[in-house]
N, CA, C and O atoms as a GROMACS GRO file, in nm:
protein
  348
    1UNK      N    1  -0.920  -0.978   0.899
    1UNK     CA    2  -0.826  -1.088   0.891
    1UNK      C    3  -0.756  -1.089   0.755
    1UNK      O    4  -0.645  -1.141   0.762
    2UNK      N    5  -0.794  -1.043   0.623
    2UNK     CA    6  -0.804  -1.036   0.523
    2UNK      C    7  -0.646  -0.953   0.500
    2UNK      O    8  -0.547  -0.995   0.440
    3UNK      N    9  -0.665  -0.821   0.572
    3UNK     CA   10  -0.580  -0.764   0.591
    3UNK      C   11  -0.446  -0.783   0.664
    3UNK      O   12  -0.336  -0.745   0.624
    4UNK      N   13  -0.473  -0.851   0.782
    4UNK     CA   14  -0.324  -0.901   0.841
    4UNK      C   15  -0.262  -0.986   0.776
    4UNK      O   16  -0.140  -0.995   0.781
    5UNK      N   17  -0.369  -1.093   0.676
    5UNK     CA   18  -0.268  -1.198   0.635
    5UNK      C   19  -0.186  -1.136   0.511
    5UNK      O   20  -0.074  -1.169   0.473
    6UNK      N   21  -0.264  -1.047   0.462
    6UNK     CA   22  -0.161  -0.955   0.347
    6UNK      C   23  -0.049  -0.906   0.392
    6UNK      O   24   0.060  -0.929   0.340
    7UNK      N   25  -0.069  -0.825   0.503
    7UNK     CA   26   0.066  -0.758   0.554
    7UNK      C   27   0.163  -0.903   0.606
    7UNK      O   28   0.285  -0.885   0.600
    8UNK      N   29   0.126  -1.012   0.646
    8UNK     CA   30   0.227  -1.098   0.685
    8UNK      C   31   0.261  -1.122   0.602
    8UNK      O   32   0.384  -1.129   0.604
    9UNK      N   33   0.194  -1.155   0.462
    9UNK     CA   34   0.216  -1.206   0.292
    9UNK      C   35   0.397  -1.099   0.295
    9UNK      O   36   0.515  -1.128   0.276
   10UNK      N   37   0.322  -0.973   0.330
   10UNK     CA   38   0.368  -0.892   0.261
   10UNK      C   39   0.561  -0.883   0.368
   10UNK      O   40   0.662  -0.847   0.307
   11UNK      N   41   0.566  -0.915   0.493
   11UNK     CA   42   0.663  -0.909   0.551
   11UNK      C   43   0.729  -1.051   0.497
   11UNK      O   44   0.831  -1.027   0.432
   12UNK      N   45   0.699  -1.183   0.506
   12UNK     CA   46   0.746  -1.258   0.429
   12UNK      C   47   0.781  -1.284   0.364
   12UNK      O   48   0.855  -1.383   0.368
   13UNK      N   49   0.749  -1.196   0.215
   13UNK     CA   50   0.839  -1.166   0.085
   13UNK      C   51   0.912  -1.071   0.104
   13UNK      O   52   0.982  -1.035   0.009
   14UNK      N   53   0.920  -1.004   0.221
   14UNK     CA   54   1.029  -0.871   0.275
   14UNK      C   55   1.172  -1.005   0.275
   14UNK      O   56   1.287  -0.983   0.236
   15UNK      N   57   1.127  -1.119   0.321
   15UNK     CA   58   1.210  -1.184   0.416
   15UNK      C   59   1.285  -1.300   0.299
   15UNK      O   60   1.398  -1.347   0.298
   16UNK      N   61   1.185  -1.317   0.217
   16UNK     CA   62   1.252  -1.421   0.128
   16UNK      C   63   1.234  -1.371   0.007
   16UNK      O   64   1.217  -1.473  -0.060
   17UNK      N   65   1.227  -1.277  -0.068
   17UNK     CA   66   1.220  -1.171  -0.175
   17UNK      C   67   1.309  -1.120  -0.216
   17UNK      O   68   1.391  -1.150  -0.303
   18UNK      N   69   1.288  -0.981  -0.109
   18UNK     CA   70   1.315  -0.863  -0.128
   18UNK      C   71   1.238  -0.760  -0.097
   18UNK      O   72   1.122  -0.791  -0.073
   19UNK      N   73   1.273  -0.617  -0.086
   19UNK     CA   74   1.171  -0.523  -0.022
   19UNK      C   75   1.085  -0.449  -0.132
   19UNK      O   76   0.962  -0.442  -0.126
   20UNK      N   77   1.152  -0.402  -0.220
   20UNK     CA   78   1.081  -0.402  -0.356
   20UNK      C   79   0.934  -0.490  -0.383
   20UNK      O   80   0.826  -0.431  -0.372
   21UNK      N   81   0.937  -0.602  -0.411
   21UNK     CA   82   0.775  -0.668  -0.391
   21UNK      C   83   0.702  -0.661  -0.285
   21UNK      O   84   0.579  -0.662  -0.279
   22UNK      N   85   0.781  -0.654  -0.198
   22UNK     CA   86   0.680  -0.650  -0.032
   22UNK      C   87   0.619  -0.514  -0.034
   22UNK      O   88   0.500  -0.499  -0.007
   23UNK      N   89   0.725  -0.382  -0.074
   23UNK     CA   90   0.667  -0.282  -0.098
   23UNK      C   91   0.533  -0.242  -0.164
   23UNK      O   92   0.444  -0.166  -0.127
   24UNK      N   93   0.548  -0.316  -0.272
   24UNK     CA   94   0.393  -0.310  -0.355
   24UNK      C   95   0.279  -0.394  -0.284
   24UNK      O   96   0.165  -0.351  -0.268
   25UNK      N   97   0.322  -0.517  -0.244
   25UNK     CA   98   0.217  -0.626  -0.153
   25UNK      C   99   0.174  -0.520  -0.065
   25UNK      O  100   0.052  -0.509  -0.054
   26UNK      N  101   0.275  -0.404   0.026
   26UNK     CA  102   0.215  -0.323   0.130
   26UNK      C  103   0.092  -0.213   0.071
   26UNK      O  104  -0.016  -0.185   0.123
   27UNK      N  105   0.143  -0.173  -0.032
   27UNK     CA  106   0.037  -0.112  -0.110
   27UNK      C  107  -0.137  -0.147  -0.130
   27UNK      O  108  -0.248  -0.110  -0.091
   28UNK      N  109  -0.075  -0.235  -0.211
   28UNK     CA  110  -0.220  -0.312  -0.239
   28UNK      C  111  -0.284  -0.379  -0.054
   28UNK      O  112  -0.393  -0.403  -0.003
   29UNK      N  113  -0.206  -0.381  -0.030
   29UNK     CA  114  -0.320  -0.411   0.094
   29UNK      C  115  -0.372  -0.256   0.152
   29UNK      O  116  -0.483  -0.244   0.204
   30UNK      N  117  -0.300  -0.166   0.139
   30UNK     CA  118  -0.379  -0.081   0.151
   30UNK      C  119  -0.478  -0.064   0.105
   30UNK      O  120  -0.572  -0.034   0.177
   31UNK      N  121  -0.495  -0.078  -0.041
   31UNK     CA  122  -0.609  -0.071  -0.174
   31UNK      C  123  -0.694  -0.125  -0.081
   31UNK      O  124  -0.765  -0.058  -0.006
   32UNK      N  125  -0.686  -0.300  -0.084
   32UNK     CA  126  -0.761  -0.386  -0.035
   32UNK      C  127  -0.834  -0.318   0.119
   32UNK      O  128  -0.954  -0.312   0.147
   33UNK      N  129  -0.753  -0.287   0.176
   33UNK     CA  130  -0.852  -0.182   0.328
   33UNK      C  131  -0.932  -0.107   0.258
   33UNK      O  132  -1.047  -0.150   0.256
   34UNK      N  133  -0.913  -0.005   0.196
   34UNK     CA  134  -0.998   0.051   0.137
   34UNK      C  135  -1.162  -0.005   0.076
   34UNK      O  136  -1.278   0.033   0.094
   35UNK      N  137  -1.110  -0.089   0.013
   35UNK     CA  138  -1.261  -0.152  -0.091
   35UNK      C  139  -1.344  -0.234   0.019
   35UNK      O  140  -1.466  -0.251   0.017
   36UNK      N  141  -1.237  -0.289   0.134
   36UNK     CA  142  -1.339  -0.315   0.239
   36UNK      C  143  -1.392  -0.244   0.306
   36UNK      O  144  -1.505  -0.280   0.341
   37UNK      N  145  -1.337  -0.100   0.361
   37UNK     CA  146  -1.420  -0.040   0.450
   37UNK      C  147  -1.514   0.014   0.315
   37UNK      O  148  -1.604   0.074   0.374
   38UNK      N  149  -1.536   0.024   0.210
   38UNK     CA  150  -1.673   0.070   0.098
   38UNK      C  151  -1.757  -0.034   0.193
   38UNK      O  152  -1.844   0.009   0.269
   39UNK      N  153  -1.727  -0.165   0.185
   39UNK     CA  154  -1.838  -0.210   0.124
   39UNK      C  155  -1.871  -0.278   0.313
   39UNK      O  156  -1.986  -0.302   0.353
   40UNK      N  157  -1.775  -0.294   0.381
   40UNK     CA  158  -1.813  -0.343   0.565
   40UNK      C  159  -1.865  -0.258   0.658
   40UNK      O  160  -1.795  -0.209   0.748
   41UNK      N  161  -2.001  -0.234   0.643
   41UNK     CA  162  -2.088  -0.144   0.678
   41UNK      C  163  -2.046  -0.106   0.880
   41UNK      O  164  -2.031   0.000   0.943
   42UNK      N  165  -2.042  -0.273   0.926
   42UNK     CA  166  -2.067  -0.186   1.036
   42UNK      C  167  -1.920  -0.255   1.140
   42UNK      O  168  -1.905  -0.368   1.188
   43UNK      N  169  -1.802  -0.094   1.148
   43UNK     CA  170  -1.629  -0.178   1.193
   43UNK      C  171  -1.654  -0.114   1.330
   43UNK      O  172  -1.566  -0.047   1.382
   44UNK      N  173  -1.773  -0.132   1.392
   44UNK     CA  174  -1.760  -0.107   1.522
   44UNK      C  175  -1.704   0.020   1.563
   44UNK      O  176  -1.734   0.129   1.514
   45UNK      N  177  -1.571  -0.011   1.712
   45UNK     CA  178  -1.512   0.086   1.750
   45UNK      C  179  -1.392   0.182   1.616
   45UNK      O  180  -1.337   0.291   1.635
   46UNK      N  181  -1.386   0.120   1.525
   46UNK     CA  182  -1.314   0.132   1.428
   46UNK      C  183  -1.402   0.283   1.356
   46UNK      O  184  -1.335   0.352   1.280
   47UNK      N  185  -1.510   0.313   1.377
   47UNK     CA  186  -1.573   0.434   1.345
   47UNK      C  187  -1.556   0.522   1.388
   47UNK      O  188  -1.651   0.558   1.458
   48UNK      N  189  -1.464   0.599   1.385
   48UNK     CA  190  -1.359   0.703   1.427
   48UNK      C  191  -1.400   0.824   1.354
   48UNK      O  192  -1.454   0.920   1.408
   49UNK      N  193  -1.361   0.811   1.186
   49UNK     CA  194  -1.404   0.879   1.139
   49UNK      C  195  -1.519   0.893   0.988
   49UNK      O  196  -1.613   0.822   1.022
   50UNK      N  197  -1.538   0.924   0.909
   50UNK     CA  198  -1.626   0.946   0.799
   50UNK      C  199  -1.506   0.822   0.734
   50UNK      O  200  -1.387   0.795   0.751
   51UNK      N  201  -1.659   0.755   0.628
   51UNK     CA  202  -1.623   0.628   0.516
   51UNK      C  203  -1.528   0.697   0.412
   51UNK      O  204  -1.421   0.650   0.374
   52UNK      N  205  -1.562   0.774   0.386
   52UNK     CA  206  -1.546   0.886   0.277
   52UNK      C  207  -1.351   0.893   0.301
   52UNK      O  208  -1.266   0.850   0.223
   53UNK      N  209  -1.332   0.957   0.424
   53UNK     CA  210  -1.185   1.016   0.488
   53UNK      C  211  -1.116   0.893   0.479
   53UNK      O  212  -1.015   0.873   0.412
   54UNK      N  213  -1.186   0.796   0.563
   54UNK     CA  214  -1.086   0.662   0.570
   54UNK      C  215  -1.060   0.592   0.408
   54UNK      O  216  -0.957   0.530   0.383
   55UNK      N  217  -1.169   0.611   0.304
   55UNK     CA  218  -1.104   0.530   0.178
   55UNK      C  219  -1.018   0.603   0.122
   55UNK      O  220  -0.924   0.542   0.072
   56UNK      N  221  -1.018   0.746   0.109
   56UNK     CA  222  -0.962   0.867   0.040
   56UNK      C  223  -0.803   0.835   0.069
   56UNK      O  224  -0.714   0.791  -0.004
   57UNK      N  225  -0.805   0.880   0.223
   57UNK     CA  226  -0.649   0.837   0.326
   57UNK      C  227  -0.600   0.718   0.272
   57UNK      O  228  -0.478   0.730   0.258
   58UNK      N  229  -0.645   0.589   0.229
   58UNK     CA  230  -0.592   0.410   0.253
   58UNK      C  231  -0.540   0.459   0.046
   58UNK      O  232  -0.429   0.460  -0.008
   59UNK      N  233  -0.645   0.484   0.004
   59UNK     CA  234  -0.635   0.463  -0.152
   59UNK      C  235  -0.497   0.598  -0.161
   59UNK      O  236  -0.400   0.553  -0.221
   60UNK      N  237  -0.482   0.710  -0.124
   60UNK     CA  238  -0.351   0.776  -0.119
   60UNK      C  239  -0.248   0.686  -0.080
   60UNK      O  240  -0.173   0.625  -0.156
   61UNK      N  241  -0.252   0.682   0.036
   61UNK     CA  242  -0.130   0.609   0.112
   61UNK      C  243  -0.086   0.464   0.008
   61UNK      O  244   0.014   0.450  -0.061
   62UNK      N  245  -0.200   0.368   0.027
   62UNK     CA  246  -0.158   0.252  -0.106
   62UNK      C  247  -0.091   0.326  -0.215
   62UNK      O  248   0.028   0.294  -0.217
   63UNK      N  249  -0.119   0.408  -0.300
   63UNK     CA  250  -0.092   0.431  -0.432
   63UNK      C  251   0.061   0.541  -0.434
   63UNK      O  252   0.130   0.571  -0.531
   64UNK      N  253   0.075   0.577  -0.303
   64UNK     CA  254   0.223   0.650  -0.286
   64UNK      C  255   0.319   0.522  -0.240
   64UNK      O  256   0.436   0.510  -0.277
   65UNK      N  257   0.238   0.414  -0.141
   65UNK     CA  258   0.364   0.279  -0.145
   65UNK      C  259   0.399   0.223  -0.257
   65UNK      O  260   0.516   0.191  -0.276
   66UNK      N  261   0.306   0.202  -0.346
   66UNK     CA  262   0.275   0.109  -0.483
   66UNK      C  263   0.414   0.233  -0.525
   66UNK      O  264   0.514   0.223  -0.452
   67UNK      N  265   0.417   0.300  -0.593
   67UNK     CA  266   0.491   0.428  -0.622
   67UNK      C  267   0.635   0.377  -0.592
   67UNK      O  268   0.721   0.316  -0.656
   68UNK      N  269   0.622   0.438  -0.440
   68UNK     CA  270   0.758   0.435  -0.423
   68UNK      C  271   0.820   0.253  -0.403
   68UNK      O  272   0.939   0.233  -0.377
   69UNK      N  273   0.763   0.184  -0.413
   69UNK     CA  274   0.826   0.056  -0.419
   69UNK      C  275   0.815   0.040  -0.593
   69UNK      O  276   0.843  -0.078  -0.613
   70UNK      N  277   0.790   0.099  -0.709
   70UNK     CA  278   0.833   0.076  -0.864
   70UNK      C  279   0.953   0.177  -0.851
   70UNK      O  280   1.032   0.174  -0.945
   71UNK      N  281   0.973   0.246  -0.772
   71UNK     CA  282   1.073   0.377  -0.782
   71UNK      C  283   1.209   0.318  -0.717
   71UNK      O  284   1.306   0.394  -0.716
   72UNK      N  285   1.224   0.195  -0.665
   72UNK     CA  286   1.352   0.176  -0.612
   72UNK      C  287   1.428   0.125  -0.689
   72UNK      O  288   1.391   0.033  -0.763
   73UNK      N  289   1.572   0.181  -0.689
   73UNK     CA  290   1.668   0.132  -0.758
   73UNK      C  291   1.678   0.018  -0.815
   73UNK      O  292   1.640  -0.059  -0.727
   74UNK      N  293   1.709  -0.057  -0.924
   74UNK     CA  294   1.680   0.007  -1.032
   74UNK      C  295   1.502   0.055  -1.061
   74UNK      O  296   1.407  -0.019  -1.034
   75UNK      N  297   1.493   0.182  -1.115
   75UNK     CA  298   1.308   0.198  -1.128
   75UNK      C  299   1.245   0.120  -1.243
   75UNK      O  300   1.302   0.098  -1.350
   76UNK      N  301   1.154   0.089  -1.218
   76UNK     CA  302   1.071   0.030  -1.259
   76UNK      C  303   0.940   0.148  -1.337
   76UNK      O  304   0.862   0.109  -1.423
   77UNK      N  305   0.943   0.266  -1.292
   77UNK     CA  306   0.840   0.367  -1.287
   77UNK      C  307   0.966   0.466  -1.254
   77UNK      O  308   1.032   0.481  -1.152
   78UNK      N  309   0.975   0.550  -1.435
   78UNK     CA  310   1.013   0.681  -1.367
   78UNK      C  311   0.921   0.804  -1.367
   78UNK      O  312   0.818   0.802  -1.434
   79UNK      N  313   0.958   0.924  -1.285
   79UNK     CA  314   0.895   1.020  -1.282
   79UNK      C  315   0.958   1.159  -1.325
   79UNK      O  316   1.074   1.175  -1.287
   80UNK      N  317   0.908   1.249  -1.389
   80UNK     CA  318   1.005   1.353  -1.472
   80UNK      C  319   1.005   1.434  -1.361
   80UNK      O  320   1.077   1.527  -1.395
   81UNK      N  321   0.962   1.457  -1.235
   81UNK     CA  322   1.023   1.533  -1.154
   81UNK      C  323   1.119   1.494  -1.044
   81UNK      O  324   1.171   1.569  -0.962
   82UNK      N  325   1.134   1.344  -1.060
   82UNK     CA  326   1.201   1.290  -0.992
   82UNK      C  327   1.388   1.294  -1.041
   82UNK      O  328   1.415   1.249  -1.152
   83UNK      N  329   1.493   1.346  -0.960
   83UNK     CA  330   1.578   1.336  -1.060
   83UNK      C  331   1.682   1.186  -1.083
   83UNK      O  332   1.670   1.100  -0.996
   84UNK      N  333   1.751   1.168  -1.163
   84UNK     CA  334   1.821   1.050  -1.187
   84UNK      C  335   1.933   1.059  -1.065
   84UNK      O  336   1.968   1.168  -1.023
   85UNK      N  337   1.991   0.922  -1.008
   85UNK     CA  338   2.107   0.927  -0.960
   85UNK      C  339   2.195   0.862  -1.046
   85UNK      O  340   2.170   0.757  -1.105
   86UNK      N  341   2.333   0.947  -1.053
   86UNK     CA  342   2.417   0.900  -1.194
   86UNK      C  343   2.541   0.853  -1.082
   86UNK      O  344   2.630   0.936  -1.062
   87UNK      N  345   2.544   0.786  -1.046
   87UNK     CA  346   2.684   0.679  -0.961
   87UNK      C  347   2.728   0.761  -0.813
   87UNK      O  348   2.815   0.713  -0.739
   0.00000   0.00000   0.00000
């Protein structure tokens, strides 16, 4: 539950924001999936695959949204392999 109400958090400030913050809100709820499946021993049919795969996968995926939502115009976070757009 923890998790849906983030992502609604997170479509809501899509809606009265901007996509830029919602972007990062989408992130961190990824994070947040993550530290729960550590520590919520038993997600039922949700045991698909290894604890290990599913935090690895959520903590990537969060930390490439987190990313690319500091990376939108104007950036917030630049990256030296990323190149500039000049007009």
């Amino acid at each position: 539950m923890l998790v849906f109400g983030l992502l609604t958090a997170a479509l809501l400030t899509a809606a009265m924001a901007g996509f830029r913050p919602a972007t990062v809100l989408i992130g961190v709820t990824f994070a947040v999936a993550a530290v729960l499946r550590v520590f919520v021993r038993d997600v039922g049919i949700l045991a698909v695959r290894s604890r290990f795969t599913d935090v690895t996968v959520m903590l990537v995926l969060g930390g490439a949204v987190v990313m690319l939502g500091l990376m939108i115009p104007p950036p917030v976070v630049e990256l030296p392999w990323v190149p500039r757009r000049t007009g």
